[in-house]
N, C-alpha and C positions, 0 to 999 in steps of 0.2 A: 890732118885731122884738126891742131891748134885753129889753121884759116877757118875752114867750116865753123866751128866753134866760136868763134870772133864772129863770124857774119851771121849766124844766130841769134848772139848777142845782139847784133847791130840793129836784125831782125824785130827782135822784140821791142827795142828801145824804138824801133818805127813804129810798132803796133802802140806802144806805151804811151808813145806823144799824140799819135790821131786818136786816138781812144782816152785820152787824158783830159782834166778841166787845162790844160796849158798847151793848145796847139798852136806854138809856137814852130812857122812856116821855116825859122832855121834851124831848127833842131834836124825836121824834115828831110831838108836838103842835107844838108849834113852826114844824114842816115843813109840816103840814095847815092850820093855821092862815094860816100864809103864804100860801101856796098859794091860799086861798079868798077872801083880802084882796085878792091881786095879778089875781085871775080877779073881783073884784065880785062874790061870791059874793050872793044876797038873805041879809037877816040870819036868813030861817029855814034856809036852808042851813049857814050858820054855829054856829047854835045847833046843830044836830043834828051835825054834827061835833062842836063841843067834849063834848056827851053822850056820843057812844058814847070818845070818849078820855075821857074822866071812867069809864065803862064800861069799858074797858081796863084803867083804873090800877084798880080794883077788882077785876077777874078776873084782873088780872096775864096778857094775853094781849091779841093785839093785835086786835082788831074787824074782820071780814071789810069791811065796810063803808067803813070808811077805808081798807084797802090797796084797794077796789075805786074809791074816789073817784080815789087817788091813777093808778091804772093806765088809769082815765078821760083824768085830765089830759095823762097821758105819751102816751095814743094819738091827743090832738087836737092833739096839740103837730106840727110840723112836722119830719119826719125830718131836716133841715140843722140845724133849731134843738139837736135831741136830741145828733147826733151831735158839733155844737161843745161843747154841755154837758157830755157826757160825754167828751171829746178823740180823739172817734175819727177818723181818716184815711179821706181817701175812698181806694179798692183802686185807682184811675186814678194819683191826684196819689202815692201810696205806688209805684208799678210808675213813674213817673216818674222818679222819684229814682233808680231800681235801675237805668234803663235809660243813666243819665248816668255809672252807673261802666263803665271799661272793664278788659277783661277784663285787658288788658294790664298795668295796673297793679295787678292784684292780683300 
């Protein structure tokens, strides 16, 4: 469960940097690389990722292939796992909260 959790993490910080004013192509790799480390990727899997980011940094454009690796990993991950990664609230434990205020003391 930690792993998952971690590569969630890792997840995010990939989405963070391609969707960020800083896309910065080694943060990227870094992300993927991890990513393929923490999943025991085989080493030709490995290799063909760092190519097409090798690919990337040459065309100055991010390789379909690795956002498609990346959006692999985030749909095998386990929705609890994602949603701690990314700090989302469940809509139950969030309407709980809301349900403990009284109206009175507003």
């Amino acid at each position: 469960m930690g792993a998952e959790i971690y590569q969630a993490q890792v997840v995010r910080n990939f989405f963070d940097t391609i969707t960020g004013p800083d896309r910065n192509l080694t943060r990227i790799y870094m992300c993927v690389i991890s990513l393929a480390k923490l999943r025991m990727e085989p080493p030709e899997k490995l290799k063909d990722l760092m190519d097409q980011v090798r690919k990337s940094r040459e065309k100055k454009e991010l390789s379909v292939d690795i956002l498609d690796y990346v959006c692999n990993v985030a749909i095998e991950l386990e929705i609890t796992t994602v949603q701690t990664a990314f700090g989302v609230t469940e809509i139950a434990r969030a309407a709980q909260d809301f349900e403990k205020i009284s109206l009175d003391s507003l």
